[in-house]
C-alpha positions in Angstrom: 158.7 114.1 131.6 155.1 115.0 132.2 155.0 117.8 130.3 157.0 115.6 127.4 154.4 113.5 126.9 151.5 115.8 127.2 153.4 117.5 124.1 153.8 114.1 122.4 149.3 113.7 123.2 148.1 116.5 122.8 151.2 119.1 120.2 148.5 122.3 120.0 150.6 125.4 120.0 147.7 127.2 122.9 148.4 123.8 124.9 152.9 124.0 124.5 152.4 127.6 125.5 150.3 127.1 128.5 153.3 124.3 129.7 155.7 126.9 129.4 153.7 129.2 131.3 153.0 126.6 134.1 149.5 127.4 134.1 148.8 124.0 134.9 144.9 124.7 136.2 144.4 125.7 132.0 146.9 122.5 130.5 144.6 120.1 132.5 141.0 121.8 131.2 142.9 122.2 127.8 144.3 118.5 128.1 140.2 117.4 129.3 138.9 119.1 125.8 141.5 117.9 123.8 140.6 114.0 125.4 137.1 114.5 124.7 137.9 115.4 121.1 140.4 112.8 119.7 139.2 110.0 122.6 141.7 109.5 125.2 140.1 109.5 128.0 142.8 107.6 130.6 145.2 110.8 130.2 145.0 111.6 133.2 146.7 108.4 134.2 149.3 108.2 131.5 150.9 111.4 132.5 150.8 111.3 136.0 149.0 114.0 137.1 148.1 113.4 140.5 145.1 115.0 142.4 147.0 116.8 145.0 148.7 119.0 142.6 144.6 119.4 141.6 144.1 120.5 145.0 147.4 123.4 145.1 146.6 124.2 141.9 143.6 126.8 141.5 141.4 124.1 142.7 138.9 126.6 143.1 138.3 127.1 139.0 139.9 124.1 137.8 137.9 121.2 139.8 134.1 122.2 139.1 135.2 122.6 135.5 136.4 119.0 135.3 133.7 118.1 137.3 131.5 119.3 134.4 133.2 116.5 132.1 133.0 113.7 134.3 128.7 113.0 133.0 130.5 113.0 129.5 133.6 110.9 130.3 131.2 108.1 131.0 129.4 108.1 127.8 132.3 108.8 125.7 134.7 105.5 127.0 135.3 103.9 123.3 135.7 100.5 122.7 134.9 97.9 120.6 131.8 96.3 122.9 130.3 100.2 123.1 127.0 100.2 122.0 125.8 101.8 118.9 122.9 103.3 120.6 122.3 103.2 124.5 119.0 105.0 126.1 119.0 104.6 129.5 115.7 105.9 131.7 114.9 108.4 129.8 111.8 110.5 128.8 111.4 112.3 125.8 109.6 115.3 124.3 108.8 117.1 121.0 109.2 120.5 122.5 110.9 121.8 125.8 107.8 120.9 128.2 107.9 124.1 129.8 108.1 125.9 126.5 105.2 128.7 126.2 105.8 129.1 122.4 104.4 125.2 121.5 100.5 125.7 120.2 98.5 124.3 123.2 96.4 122.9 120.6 98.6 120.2 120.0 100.1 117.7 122.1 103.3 117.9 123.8 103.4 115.6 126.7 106.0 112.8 127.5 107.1 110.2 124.7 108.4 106.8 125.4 108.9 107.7 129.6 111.8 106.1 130.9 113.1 104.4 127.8 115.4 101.7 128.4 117.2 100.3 125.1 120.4 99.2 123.7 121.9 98.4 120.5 125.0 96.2 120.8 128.1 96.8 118.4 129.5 93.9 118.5 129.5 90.7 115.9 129.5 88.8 118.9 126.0 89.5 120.2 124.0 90.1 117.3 120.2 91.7 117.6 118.0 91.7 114.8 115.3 94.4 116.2 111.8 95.0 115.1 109.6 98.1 116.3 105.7 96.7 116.5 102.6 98.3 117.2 99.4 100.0 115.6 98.7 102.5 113.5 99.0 105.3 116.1 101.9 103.4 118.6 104.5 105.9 117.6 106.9 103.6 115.4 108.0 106.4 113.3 108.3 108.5 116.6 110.3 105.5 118.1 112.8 105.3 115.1 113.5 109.1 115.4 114.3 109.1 119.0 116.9 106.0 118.0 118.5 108.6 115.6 118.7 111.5 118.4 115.1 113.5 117.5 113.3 115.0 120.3 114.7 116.4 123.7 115.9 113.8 126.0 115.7 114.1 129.4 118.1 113.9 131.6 119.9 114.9 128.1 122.9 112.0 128.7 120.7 109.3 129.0 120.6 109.0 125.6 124.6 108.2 123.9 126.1 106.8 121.5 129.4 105.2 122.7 130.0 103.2 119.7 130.3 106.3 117.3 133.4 107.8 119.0 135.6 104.8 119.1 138.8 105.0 116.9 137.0 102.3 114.5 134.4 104.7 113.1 137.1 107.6 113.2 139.2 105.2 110.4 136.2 104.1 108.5 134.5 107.4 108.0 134.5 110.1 110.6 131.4 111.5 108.9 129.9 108.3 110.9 130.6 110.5 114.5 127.5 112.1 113.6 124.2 110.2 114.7 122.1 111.6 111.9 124.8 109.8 109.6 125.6 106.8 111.1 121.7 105.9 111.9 120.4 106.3 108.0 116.2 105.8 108.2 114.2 105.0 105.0 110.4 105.8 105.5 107.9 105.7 102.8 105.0 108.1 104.7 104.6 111.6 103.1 106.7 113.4 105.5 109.9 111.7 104.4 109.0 110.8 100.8 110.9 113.8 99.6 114.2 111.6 100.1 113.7 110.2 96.5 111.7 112.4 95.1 112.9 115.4 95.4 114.1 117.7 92.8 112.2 115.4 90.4 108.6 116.3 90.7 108.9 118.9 93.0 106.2 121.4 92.1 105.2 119.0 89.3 101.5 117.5 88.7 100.3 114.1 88.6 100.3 113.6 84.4 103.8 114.8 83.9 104.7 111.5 84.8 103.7 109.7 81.6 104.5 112.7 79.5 107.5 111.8 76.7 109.2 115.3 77.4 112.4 114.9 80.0 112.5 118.2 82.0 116.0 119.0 83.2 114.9 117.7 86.7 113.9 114.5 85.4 116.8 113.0 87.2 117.0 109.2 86.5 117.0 106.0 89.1 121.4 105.5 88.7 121.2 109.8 88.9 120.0 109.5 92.4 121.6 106.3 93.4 125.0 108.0 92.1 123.9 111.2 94.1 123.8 113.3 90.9 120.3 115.2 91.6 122.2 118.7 91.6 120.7 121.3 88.4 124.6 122.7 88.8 127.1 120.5 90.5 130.8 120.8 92.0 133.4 119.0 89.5 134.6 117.5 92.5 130.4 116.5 93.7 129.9 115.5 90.4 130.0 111.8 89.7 132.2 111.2 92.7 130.4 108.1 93.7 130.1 106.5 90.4 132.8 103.8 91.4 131.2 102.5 94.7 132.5 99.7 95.1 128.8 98.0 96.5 126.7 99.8 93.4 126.6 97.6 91.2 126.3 94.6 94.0 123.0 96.7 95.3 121.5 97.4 92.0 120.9 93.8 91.4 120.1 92.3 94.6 117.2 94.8 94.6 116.6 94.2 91.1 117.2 97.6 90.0 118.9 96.8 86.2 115.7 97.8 84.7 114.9 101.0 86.0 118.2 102.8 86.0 117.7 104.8 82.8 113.6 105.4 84.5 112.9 109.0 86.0 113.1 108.5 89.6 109.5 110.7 89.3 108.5 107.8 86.7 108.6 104.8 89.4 105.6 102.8 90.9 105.0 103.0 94.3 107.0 99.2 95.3 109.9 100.0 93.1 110.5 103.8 94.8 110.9 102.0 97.8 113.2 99.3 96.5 115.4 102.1 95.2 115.1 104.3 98.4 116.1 101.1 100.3 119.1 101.1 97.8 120.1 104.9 98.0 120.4 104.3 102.0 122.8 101.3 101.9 124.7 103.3 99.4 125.8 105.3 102.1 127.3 102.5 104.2 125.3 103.6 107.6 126.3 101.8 110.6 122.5 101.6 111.6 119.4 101.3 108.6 116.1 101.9 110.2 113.1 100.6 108.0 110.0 102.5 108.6 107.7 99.7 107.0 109.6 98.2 104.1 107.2 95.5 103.2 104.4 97.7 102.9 103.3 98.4 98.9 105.6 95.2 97.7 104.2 92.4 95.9 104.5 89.1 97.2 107.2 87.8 94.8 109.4 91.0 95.9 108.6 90.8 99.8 110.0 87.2 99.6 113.2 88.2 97.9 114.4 91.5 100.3 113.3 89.8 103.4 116.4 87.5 102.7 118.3 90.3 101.3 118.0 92.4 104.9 118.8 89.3 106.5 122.0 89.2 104.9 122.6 92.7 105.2 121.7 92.2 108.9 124.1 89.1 109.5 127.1 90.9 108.0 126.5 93.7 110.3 126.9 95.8 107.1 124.3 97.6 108.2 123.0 96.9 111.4 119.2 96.0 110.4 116.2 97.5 112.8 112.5 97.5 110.8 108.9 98.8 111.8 106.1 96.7 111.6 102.1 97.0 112.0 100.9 94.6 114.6 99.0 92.4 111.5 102.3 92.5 109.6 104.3 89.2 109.0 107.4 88.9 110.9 110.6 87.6 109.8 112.0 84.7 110.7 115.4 86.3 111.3 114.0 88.9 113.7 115.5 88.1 117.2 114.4 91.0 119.3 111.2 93.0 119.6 109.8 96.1 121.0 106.2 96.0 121.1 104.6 99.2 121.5 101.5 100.1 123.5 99.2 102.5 123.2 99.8 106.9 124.5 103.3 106.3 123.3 104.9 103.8 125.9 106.7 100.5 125.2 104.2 97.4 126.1 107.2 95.0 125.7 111.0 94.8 124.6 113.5 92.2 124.8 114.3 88.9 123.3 111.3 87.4 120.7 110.4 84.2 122.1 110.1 85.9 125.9 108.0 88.7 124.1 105.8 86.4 122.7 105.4 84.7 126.2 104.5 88.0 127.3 102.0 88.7 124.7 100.7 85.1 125.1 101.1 84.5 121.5 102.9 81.9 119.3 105.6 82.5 116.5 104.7 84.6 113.6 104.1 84.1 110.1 107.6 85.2 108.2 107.3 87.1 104.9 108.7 83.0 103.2 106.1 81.4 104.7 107.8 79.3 107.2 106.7 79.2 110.4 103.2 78.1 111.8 100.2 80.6 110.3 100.3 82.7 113.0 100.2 86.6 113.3 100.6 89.0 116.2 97.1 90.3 115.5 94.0 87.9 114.1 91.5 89.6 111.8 88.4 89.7 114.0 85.6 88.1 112.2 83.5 90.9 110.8 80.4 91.9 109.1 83.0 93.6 106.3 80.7 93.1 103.3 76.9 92.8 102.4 75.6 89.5 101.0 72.3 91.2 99.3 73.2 90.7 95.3 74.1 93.6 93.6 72.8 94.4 89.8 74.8 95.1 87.5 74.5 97.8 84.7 75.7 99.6 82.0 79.6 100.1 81.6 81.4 102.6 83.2 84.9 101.9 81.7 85.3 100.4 78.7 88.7 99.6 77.2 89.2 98.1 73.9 92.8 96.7 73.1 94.3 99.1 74.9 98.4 99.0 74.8 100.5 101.7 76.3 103.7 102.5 74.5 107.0 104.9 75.0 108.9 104.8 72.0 109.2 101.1 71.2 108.8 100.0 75.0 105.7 98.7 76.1 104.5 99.2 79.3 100.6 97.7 79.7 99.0 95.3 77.2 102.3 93.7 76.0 99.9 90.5 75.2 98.2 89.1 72.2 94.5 87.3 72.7 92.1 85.8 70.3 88.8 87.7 69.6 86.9 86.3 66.5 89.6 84.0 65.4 91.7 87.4 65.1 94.9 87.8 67.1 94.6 91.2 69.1 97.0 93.0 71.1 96.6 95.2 74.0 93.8 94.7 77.2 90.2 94.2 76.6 88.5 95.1 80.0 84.9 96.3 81.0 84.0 97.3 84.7 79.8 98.3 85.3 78.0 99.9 87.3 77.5 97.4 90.9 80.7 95.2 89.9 83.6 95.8 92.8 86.9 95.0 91.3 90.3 93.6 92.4 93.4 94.5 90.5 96.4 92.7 91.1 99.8 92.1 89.6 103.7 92.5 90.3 105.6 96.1 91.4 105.8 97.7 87.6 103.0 95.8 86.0 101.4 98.6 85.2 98.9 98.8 87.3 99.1 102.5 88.2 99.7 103.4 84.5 95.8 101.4 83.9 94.4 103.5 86.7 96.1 106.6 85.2 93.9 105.8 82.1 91.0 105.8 83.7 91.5 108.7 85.8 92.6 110.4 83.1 95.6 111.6 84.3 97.9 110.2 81.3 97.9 111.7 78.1 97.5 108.4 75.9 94.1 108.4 77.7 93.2 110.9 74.6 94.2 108.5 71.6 93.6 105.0 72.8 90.1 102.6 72.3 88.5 104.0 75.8 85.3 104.8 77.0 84.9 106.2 80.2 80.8 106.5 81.5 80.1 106.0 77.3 81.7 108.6 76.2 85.2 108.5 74.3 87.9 111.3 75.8 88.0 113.3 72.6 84.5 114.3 70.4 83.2 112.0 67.5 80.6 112.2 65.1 77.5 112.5 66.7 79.1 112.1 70.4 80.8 114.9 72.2 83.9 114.2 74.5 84.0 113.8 78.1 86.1 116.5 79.8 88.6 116.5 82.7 86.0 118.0 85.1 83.1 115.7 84.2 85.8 112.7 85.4 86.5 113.7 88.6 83.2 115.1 89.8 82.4 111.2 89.0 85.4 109.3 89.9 86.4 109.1 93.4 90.6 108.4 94.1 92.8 107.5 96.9 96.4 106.4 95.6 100.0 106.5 96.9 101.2 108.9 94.2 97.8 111.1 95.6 99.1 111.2 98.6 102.4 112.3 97.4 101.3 115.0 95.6 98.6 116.4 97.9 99.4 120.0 99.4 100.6 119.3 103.5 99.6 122.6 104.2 95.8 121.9 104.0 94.0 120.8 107.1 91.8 117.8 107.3 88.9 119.0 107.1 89.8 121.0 104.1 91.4 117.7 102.9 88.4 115.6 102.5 86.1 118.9 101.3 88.4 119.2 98.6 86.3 116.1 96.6 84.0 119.0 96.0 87.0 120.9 93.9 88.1 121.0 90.4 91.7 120.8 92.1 93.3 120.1 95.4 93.5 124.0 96.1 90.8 125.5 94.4 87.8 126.3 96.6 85.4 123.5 96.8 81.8 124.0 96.0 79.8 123.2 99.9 76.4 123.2 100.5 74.9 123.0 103.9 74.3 119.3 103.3 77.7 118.5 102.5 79.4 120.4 105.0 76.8 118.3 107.5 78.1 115.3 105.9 82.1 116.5 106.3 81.0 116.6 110.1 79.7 113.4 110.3 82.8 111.7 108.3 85.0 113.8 110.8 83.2 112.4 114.2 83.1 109.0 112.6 87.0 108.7 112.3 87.7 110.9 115.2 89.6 108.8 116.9 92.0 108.1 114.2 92.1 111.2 112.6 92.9 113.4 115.5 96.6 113.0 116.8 95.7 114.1 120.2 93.2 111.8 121.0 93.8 110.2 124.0 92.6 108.1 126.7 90.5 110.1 129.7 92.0 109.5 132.9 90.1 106.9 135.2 88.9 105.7 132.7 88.7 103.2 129.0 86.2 105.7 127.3 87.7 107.8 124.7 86.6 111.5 123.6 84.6 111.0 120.8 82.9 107.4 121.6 80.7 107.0 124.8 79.8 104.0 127.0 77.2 102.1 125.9 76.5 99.2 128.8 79.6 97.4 128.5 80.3 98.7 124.8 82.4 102.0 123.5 79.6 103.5 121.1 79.9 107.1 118.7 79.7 109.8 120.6 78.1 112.1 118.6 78.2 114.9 120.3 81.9 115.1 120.4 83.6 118.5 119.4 84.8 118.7 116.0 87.3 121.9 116.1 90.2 119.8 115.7 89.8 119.0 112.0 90.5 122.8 111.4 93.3 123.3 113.5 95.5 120.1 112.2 97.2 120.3 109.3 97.6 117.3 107.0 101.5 117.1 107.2 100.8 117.3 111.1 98.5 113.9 111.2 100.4 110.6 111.8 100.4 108.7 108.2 97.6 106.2 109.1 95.3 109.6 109.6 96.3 111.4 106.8 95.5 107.7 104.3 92.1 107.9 106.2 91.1 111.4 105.2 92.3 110.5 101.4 90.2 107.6 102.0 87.1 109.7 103.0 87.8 112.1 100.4 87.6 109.6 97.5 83.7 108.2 99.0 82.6 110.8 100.8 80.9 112.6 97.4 79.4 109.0 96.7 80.9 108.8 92.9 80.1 106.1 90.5 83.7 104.9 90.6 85.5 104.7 93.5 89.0 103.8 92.9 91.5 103.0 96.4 94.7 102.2 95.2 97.0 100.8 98.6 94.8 102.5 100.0 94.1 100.9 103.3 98.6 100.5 103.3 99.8 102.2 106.4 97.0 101.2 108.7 96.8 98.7 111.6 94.4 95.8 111.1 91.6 97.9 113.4 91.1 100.6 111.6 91.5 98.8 108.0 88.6 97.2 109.1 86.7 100.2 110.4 87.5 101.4 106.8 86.2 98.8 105.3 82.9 98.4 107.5 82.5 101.8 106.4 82.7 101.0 102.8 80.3 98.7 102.9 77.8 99.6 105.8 78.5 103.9 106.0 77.3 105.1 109.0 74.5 102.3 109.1 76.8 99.5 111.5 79.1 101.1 113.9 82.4 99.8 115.3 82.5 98.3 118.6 84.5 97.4 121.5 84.1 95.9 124.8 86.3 96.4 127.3 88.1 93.6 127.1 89.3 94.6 124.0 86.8 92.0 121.8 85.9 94.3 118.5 83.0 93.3 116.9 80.1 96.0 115.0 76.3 97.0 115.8 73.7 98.6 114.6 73.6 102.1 114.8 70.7 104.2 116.9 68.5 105.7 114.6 67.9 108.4 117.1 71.5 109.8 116.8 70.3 110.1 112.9 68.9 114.1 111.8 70.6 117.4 113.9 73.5 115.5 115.2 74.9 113.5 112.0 73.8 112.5 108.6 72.8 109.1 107.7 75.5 107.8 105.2 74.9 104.3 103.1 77.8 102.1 102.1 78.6 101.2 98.5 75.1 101.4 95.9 73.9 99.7 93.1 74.8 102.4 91.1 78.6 102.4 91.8 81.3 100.2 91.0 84.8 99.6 93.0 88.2 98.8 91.7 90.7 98.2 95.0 94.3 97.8 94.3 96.5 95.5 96.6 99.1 93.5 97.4 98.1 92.0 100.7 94.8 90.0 101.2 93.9 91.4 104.0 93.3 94.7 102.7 91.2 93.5 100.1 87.8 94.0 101.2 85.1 91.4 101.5 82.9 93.3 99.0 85.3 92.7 95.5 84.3 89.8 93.4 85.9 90.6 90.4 89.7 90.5 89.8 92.2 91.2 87.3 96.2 90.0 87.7 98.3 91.7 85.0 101.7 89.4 84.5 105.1 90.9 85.1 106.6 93.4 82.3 107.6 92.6 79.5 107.0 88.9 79.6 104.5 88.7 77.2 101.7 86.6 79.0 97.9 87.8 79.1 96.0 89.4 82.3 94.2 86.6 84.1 90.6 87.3 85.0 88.7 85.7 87.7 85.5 85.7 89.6 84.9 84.8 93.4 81.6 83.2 94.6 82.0 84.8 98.0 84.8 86.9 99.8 88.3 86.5 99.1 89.2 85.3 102.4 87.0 82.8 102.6 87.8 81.2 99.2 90.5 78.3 99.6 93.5 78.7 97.6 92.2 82.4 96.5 95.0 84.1 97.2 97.5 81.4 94.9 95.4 81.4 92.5 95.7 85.0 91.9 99.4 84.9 91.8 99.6 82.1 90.5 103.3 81.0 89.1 104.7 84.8 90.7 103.8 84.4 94.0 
């Protein structure tokens, strides 16, 4: 009877022929595999094998093999209250830590040490998780370990119960597999080849607004359908174009007007809606959000906060986001993990006993209800320089500009009075001394205007501009302005920048690239500017260097010094690092800092930073923008009760041990792209809102008496009617 239903169980032909041989010591191990495969795990009990026919029966070779199983017998029980995830005391590393082939030059020392954490599967005890902490906090590193990246140690204290019950095995048994189940959707440069590849993969920046489709030009439904193959399967090919949630996605995330759009062609807040889309596509039991809210307007933010929400509620997928620590949370957020600093978990469990950890009251949520509170406050700091600044002669000049494909128009879809005449197109002038704010919706066209200017579209050659007085092609009596002239004067720091940037560079050779005709060509140094890279690179040591970590005994950090009861520049810090880490190898909030210091560090009479402060905590955006304003003139303090506030700098660190570096001049002008007010800096003045596409309203100008976030109602009354 035994053996009748182990046949019934488990019918292999190896497993019949081992009953007939009564080899009962290799049935049982072969009965054990067989459990651990299809999920039975109370055989044992079902068919009555008792333990002293164990003990007759080879005990010697069968029992320390089933011992072996027993570790995996408890983390492979399936039922419907199993966890999805469950990390229990563990540790975790990049590389084995006794490994002799990891580079000692990077660091490879515990991650998250004795990890806790548990995601429930059931409907009954919902958890609506966000990951908090700065720029440096290891969110992303956090996210991977949920999805079974790095080594765990011990290696079962990491499981993932939920996966092997017989529920996922009818839904999908592609879900078994972690990688599958748990989808993540980050937006940094290490994982933005998820959208774009095979679009602009070896690509350059222009070929964007170029008219001709390359065979890779694959469109937005292309890579929502999966279709991004040059030769695909019959069978591949067009085998989701009946999902049954596709159509369902495509307009909760307000996809309908980008389907027919190269996925290449997309601005930075609409590739991230339709990544966002591609990952629900595939039904994951678990979406991780590596910092969805960053790069979205406000009128978008407000709509997929809801949208995750209801994704989250229905369990359809399980919802678990990122945040920085300055970052609004949602409403609908019921559990945090705040992250401290030299990767370790400050705080995790429920919100509200969080918060009463932290001391803090709610937070602001992405609708606006809620008391106006944050989990960081902007410190108040000297961010911008109240000396008046002269304006003078024009620097860009456009002249009813209007940017067509075919018979859509993408920028300058507006008509405006000028002498009683009716124009169309944008009339715009920025000077010398002016510092800009552009604003305006995802798809505005805001990165098609700065394309213009840069010179990186082709239209750029044929439309009403003048860029430094010069037109882009020769006239009569006025040569041309060529490509080189632009960017030896133009300094850039943009998402799609970023994107294209070569990861193999390191950051030192990042930011002495603004001295080069192209990211790879050899840039032109002088002693003076290779003093200056030196200075940039002990300025922002602490956030450009990966490694950099907290001396033991101790609050002072390598590369700042005690200064009486302040942490001060330490000037005399080693700088070998910069040439040893790669770009790809920096956390995201490093390598936006280098771009950053790339586009200023040349001191250009346009600096243009498009999102570019996105990605960083509220600390070092405002280091940033200190530096913008102040250079090297007004350092960055902190007292050791955490207080930041700035200082003059010593003038005696000034001559052989760094170079003296002014903020923004008289003779350059700013334009700063955003869609948060915080990472506006204090210096812009100016501002420009373009109106959504294809609604035919006029850009809105504007003028500020002071900084932006000390004007009441500022904020509204760029948005206006959209926010």
């Amino acid at each position: 009877m035994q053996i009748e239903k182990m046949k019934k169980w488990y019918p292999s032909p190896c497993l019949i022929d081992l009953l007939r041989s009564k080899r009962l010591d290799l049935v049982i191990c072969h009965a054990l595999e067989a459990a651990l495969a299809l999920s039975h795990f109370n055989f044992c009990f079902e068919v009555g094998i008792d333990h002293q026919l164990l003990a007759m029966r080879s005990h010697a070779v069968v029992l320390p093999r089933i011992k072996s199983y027993l570790p995996l017998l408890r983390y492979h029980s399936t039922s419907a209250k199993d966890p999805i995830i469950c990390i229990n005391d563990a540790t975790f590393f990049r590389k084995h830590p006794l490994s002799t082939a990891w580079d000692d030059t990077q660091f490879n020392g515990p991650i998250f040490p004795n990890l806790t954490f548990e995601l429930p599967s059931s409907s009954q005890t919902k958890q609506h998780w966000a990951v908090i902490g700065s720029s440096s906090a290891g969110k992303t590193t956090f996210l991977e370990i949920l999805r079974g990246q790095h080594l765990c140690f011990p290696p079962t204290a990491r499981s993932y119960p939920f996966l092997s019950s017989p529920e996922i095995e009818q839904k999908d048994h592609r879900l078994r597999i972690p990688s599958r189940a748990i989808q993540y959707v980050g937006f940094s440069g290490k994982y933005s080849g998820g959208l774009r590849a095979g679009s602009i993969a070896g690509a350059y920046l222009s070929a964007r607004y170029e008219s001709r489709r390359e065979a890779t030009d694959f469109t937005v439904l292309d890579y929502l359908k999966g279709n991004v193959e040059l030769n695909p399967s019959r069978e591949g090919a067009g085998a989701s174009n009946e999902h049954d949630g596709l159509q369902k996605i495509i307009h909760d995330l307000n996809l309908q007007e980008l389907l027919d759009i190269p996925v290449g062609n997309l601005s930075n807040g609409q590739t991230r809606r339709a990544k966002i889309a591609k990952a629900l596509l595939d039904r994951p039991e678990v979406l991780l959000l590596d910092e969805p809210f960053m790069g979205l307007d406000p009128p978008t933010m407000k709509t997929i906060s809801p949208l995750l929400y209801n994704l989250a509620e229905a369990q359809a997928p399980r919802i678990l986001l990122s945040l920085r620590t300055q970052d609004p949370l949602p409403e609908w957020i019921t559990h945090i993990v705040q992250l401290g600093p030299e990767m370790r978990v400050a705080h995790l469990g429920p919100k509200d006993e969080v918060f009463h950890a932290m001391n803090i009251g709610k937070a602001t949520s992405v609708d606006g209800e809620g008391p106006k509170k944050r989990l960081s406050r902007r410190k108040r700091l000297l961010l911008w320089d109240e000396s008046p600044k002269a304006v003078g002669e024009p620097i860009v000049e456009m002249h009813d500009v209007c940017v067509k494909y075919g018979d859509k128009v993408v920028l300058g879809n507006w008509q405006h009075t000028i002498d009683r005449k009716r124009r169309q197109g944008l009339r715009w002038t920025v000077r010398r001394g002016e510092r800009w704010g552009m604003f305006g919706p995802n798809g505005s066209g805001k990165t098609t205007l700065l394309s213009l200017i840069c010179s990186d579209h082709p239209q750029s050659y044929s439309l009403p501009i003048r860029l430094f007085s010069f037109p882009r092609l020769p006239e009569p009596g006025k040569p041309g302005i060529s490509i080189f002239d632009l960017q030896s004067r133009i300094g850039h720091s943009s998402p799609e920048t970023h994107n294209f940037f070569p990861k193999h560079l390191s950051l030192r050779r990042c930011i002495e690239s603004a001295w080069s005709d192209t990211f790879l060509s050899p840039p032109s140094l002088t002693y003076e500017r290779d003093f200056l890279v030196d200075t940039h690179l002990k300025w922002f040591e602490p956030e450009l260097n990966p490694e950099h970590r907290a001396r033991r005994g101790t609050k002072v950090k390598p590369g700042l010094k005690a200064h009486g009861n302040k942490l001060v520049l330490d000037v005399d810090a080693p700088i070998e690092w910069a040439d040893k880490i790669r770009f790809a190898d920096a956390p995201f909030s490093a390598q936006r800092v280098a771009l950053f210091l790339r586009a200023i560090i040349k001191k250009p009479d346009l600096v243009v930073l498009d999102e570019a402060f996105s990605g960083m905590d509220s600390a070092l955006r405002d280091k940033c923008m200190l530096f913008l304003t102040w250079g090297t003139t007004k350092a960055p303090t902190k007292t050791y009760n955490g207080k930041r506030g700035e200082a003059d700098t010593p003038t005696e660190v000034f001559g052989s041990q760094m170079a003296k570096v002014d903020g923004l001049s008289e003779h350059q002008a700013l334009i700063v792209v955003s869609h948060v007010k915080e990472e506006v800096p204090g210096v812009v003045r100016d501002w420009i809102c373009l109106p959504e596409a294809e609604t035919g309203k006029e850009a809105r100008f504007g003028r500020f008496k002071g900084p932006l976030e000390d004007v009441k109602g500022g904020w509204e009354k760029i948005w206006g009617s959209m926010k």
